[in-house]
MIVEXSE-888474 format. One record per residue: residue in one letter; x, y, z of N, C-alpha, C in turn. Coordinates in steps of 0.2 Angstrom, whole numbers. Layout:
<atoms>
  aa     nu     nv     nw    cau    cav    caw     cu     cv     cw
   A      X      Y      Z      X      Y      Z      X      Y      Z
...
</atoms>
This chain:
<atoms>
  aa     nu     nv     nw    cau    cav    caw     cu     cv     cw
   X    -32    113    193    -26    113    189    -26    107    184
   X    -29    102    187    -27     96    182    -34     97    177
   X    -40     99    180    -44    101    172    -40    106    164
   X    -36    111    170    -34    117    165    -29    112    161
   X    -26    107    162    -19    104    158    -22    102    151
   X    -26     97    151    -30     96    145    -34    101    141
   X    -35    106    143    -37    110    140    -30    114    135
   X    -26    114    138    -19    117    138    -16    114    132
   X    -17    109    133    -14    102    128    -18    102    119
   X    -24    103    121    -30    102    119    -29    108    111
   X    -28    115    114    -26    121    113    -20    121    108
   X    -13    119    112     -8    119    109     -9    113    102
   X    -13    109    104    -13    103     99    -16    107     92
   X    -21    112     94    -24    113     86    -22    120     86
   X    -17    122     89    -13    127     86     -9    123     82
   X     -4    119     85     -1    116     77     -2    112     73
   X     -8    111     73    -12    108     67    -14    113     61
   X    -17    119     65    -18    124     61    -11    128     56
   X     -7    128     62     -1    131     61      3    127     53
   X      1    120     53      3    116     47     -2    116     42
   X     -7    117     42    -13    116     37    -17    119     36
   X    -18    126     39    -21    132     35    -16    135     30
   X    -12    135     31     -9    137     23     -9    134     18
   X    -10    126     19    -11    123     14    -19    122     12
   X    -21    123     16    -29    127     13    -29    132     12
   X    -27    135     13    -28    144      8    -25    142      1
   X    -19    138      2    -17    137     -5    -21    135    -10
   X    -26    130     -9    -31    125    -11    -35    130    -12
   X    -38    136     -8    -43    139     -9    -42    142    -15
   X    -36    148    -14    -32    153    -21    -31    149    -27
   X    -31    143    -28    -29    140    -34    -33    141    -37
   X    -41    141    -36    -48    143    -38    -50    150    -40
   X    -44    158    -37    -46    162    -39    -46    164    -44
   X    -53    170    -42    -51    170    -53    -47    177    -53
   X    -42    181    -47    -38    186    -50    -32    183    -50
   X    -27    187    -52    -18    186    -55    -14    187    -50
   X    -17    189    -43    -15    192    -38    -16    187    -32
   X    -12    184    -29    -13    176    -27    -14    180    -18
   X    -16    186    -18    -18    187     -9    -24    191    -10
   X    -26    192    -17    -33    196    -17    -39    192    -21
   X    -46    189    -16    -51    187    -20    -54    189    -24
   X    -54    186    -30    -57    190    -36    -63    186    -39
   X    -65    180    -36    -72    177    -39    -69    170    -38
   X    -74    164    -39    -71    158    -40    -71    155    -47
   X    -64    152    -50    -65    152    -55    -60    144    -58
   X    -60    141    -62    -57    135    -66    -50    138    -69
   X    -51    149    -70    -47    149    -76    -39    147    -76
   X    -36    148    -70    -28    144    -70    -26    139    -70
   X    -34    132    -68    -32    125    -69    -30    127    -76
   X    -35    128    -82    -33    128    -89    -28    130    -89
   X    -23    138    -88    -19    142    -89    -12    135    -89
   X    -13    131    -83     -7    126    -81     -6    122    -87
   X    -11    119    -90    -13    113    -94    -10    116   -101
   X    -10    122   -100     -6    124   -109      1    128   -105
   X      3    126    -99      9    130    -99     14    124    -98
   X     16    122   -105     24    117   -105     29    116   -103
   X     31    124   -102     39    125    -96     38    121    -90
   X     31    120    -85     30    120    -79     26    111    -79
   X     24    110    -86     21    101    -87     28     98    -88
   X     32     97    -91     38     95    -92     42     97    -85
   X     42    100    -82     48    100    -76     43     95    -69
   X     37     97    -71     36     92    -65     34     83    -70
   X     34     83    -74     35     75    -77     42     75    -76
   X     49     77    -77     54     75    -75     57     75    -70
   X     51     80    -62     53     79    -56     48     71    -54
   X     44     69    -57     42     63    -57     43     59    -58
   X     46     58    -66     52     51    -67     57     51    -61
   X     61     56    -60     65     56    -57     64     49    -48
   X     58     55    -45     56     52    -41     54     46    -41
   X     52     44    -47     50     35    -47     57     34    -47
   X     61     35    -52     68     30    -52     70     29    -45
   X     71     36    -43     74     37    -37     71     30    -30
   X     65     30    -30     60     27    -23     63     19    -25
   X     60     19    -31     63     12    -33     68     11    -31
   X     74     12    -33     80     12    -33     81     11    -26
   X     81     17    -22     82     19    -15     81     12    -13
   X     75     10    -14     70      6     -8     74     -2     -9
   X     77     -5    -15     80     -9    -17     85    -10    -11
   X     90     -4    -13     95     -4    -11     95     -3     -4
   X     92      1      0     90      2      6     88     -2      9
   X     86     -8      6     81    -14      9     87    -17     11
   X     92    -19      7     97    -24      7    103    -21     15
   X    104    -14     14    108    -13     18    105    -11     26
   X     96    -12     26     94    -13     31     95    -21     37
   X     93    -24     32     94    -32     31    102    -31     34
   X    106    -30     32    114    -32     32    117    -25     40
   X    113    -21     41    113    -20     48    109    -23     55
   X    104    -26     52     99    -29     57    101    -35     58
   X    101    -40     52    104    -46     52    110    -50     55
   X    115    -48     53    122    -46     55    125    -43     58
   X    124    -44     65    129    -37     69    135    -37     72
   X    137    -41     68    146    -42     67    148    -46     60
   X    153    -41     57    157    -41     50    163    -35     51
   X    166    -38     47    171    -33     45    171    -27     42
   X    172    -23     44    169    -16     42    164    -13     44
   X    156    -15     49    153    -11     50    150     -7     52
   X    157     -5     55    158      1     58    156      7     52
   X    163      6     47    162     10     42    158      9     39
   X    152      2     37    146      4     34    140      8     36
   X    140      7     43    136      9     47    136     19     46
   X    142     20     47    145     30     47    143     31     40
   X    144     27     34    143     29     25    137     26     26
   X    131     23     30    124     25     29    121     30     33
   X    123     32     38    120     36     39    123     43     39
   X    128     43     37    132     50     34    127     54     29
   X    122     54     24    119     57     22    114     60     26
   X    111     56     32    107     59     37    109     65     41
   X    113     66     39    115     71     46    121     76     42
   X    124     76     35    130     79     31    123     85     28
   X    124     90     27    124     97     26    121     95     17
   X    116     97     12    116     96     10    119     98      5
   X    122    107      6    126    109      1    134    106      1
   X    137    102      9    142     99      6    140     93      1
   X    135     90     -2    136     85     -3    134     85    -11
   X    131     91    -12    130     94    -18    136     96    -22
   X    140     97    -18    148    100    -20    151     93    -21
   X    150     89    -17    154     82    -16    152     80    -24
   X    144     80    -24    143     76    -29    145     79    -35
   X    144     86    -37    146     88    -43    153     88    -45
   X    158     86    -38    165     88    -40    166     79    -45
   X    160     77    -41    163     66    -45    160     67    -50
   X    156     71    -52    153     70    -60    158     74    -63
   X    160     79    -63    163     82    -68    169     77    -67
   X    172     74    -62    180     69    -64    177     63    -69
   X    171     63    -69    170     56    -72    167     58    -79
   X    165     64    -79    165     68    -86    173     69    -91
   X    178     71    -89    183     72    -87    187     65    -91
   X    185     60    -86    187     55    -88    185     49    -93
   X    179     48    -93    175     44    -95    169     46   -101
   X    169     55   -100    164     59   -105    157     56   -104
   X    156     53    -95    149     51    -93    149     53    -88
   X    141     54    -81    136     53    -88    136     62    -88
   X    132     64    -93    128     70    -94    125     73    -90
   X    129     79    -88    123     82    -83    115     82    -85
   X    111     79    -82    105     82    -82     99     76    -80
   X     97     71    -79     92     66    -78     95     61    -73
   X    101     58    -78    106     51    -72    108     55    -69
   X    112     60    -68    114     64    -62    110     67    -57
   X    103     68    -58    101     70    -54     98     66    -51
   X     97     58    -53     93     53    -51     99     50    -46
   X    104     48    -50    110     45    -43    109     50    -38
   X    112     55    -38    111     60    -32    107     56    -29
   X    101     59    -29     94     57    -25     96     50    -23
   X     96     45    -27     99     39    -23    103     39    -17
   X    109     44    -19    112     42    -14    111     46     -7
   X    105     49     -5    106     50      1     96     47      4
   X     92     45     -3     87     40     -1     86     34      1
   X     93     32     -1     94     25      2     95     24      9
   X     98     31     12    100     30     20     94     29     24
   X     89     33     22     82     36     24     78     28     24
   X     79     24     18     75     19     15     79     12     22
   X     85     14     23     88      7     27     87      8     33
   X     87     15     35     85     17     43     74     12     46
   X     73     16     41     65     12     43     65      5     41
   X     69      0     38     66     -6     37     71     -7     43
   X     77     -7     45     82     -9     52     76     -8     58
   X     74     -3     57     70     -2     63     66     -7     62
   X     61     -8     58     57    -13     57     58    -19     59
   X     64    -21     55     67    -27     60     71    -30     66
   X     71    -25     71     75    -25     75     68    -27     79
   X     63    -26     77     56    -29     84     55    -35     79
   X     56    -38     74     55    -44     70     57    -51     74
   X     52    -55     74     53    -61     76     54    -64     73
   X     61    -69     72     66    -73     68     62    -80     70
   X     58    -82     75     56    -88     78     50    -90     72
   X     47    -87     68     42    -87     63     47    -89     57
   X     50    -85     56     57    -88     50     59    -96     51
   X     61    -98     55     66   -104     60     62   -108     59
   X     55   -107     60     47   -112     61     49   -115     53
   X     48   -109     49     47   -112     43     51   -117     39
   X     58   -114     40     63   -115     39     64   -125     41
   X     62   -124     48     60   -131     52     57   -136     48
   X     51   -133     46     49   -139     42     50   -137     35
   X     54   -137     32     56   -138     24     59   -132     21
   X     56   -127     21     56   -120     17     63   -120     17
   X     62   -117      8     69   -116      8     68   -106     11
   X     75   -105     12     78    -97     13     73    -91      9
   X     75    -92      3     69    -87     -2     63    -91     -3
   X     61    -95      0     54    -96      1     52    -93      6
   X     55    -92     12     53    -90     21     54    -83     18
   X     56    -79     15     58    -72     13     54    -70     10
   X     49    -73      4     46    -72     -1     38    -72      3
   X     36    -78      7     31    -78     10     30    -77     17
   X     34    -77     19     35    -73     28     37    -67     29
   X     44    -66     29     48    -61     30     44    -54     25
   X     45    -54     19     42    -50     14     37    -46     17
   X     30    -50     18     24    -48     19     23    -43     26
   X     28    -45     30     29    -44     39     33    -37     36
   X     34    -36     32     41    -31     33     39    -25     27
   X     33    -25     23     30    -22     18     28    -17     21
   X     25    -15     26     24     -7     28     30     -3     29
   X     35     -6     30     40     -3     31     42     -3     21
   X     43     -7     20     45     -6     12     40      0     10
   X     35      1     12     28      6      9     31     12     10
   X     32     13     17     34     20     20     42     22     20
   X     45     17     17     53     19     14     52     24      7
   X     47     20      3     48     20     -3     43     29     -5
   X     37     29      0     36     34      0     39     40      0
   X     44     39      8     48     44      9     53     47      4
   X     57     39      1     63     43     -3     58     46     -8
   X     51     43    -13     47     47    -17     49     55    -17
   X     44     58     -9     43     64     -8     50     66     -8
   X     56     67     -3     62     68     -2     65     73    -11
   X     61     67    -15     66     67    -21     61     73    -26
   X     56     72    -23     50     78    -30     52     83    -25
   X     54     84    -19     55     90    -14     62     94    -14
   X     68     88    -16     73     92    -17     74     97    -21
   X     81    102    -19     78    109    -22     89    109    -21
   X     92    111    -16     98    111    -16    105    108    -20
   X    102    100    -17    107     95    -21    105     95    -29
   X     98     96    -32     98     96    -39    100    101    -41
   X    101    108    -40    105    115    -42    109    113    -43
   X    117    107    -40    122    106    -42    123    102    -46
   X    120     98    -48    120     90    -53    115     91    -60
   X    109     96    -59    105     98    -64    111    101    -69
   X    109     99    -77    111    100    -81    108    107    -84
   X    110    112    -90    106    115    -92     99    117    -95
   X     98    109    -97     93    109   -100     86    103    -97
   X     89    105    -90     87     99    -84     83    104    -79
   X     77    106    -80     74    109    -71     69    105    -72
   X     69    104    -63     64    101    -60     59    105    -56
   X     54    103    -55     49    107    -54     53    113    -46
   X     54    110    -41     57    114    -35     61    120    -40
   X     65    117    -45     71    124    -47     64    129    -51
   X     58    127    -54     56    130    -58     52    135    -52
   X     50    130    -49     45    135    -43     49    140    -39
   X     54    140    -37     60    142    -35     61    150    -38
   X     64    148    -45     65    154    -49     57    158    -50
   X     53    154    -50     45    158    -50     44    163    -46
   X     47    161    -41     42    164    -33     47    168    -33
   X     53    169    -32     57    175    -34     54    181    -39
   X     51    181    -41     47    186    -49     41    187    -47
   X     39    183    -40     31    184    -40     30    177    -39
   X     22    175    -35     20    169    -35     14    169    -41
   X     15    163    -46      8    161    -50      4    160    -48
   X     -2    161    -52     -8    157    -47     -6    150    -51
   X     -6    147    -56     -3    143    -57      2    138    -52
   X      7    141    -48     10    136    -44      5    135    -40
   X      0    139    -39     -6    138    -31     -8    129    -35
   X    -10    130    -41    -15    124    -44    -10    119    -45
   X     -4    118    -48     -1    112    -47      1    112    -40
   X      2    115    -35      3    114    -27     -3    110    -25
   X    -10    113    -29    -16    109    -25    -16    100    -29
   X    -13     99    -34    -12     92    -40     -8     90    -33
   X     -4     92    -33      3     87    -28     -2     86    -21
   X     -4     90    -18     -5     90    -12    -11     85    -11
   X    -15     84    -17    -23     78    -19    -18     73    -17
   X    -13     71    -24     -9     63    -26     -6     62    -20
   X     -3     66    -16      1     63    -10     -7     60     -6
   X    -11     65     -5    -14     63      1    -17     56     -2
   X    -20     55     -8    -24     49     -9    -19     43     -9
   X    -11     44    -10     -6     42    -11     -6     38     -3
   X     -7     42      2     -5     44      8    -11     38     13
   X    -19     38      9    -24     35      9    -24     27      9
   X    -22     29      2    -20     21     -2    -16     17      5
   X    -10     19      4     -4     14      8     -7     13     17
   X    -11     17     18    -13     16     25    -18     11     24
   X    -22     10     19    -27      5     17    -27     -1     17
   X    -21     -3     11    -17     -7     12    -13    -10     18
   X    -10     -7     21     -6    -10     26    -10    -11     32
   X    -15     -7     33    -22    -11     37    -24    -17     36
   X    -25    -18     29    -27    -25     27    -23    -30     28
   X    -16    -28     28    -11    -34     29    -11    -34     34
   X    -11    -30     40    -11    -30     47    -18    -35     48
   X    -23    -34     46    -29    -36     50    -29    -44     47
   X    -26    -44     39    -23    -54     36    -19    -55     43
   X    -14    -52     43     -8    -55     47    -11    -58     54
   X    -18    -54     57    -19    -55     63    -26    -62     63
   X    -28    -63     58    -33    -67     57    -30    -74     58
   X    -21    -74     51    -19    -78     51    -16    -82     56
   X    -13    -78     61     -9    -80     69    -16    -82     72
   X    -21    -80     72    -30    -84     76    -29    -90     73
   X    -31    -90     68    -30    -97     64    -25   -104     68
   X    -17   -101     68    -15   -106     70    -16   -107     75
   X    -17   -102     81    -17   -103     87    -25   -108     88
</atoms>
């Protein structure tokens, strides 16, 4: 019985391995085919990379779901960083009960109410102020405001296993505050900034519901373009830019684990050191 468990485990394991990533390997393969019909082989071929490379409508919506997503990570990850910090740091203040329920209210609120929510405060401030415009800063805040949550949950957590006794040391013998933050706290806390600033990234090239409401009309992002596509048929075209996205994320994906190995294995050289 106990040989059959592993075996069982074993099983179940590259069943959802496969279950996750054979279709994104078929997608990868069909990007290459050379018929119009994305479920029947026709030969192997480059002709829809080129096809993509002269189709406008669909290079423009994903450079604008891309600004977007840089604004957004940046942003998020600033501002998420801070209100990680201000629930790890401080576990008593005034009010953070209520900060605590308005961060993490976007984790867990329905995204179509929040899409409503959003769209009813931009038209009041259209209304009132004649700003902003639907279409770029509306769909950017959006995404802010529910990447931030995502962005302050992973750095809390980072810090809630953080040694303050490393800070204290420093601080001991002379360092000022934004010095012990700049070269201690900072470095110790970057994988978590890595994988904040990731997440909100994808979240925000992925979103599809909340930008339907804040998207202006002369505003689609790649999600609403793929969206209304795949309703009329799937392109081979979406297969090739699906196969673009799916490279940059992994090499993306590559990079940051590389990175933070090296700062893990500095980190660990440097504590040998003093010891």
């Amino acid at each position: 019985m106990s040989g059959r468990t592993p075996r069982l485990l074993l099983a179940a394991l590259a069943f959802g391995y496969a279950f996750l990533y054979v279709p994104i390997l078929t997608l990868i393969i069909y990007s290459f085919n050379e018929s119009r019909l994305v479920t029947v082989w026709g030969g192997f071929s480059f002709k829809w990379w080129g096809e993509l490379l002269r189709n406008d409508t669909m290079l423009d919506a994903a450079l604008l779901s891309f600004q977007i997503a840089l604004v957004n990570a940046c942003v998020a990850t600033v501002l998420g960083t801070m209100a990680g910090f201000a629930l790890a740091r401080y576990p008593r203040f005034i009010g953070r009960t209520a900060f605590t329920g308005l961060i993490a209210a976007p984790l867990v609120m329905p995204e179509v109410i929040m899409g409503i929510a959003t769209l009813l405060l931009f038209v009041a401030l259209d209304q009132l102020f004649h700003w902003p415009e639907r279409g770029f800063t509306t769909i950017a805040v959006a995404h802010i405001t529910f990447s931030v949550a995502y962005v302050a949950v992973v750095v809390q957590s980072r810090l809630a296993d953080f040694d303050r006794a490393v800070e204290e040391a420093a601080m001991d013998l002379g360092a000022r505050p934004s010095t012990v933050f700049r070269t201690i706290t900072l470095p110790l806390i970057a994988p978590a900034l890595v994988s904040g600033w990731l997440l909100a990234f994808t979240l925000s090239m992925d979103d599809l519901i909340l930008t339907q409401f804040v998207a202006g009309p002369q505003s689609q992002t790649l999600p609403m373009l793929i969206y209304s596509s795949v309703r009329l048929g799937v392109s081979p075209q979406i297969n090739v830019l699906a196969t673009i996205i799916v490279t940059v994320v992994a090499v993306a994906i590559i990079i940051a684990g590389w990175l933070m190995n090296r700062t893990r294995r500095r980190q660990m050289r440097e504590a040998q050191a003093v010891r």
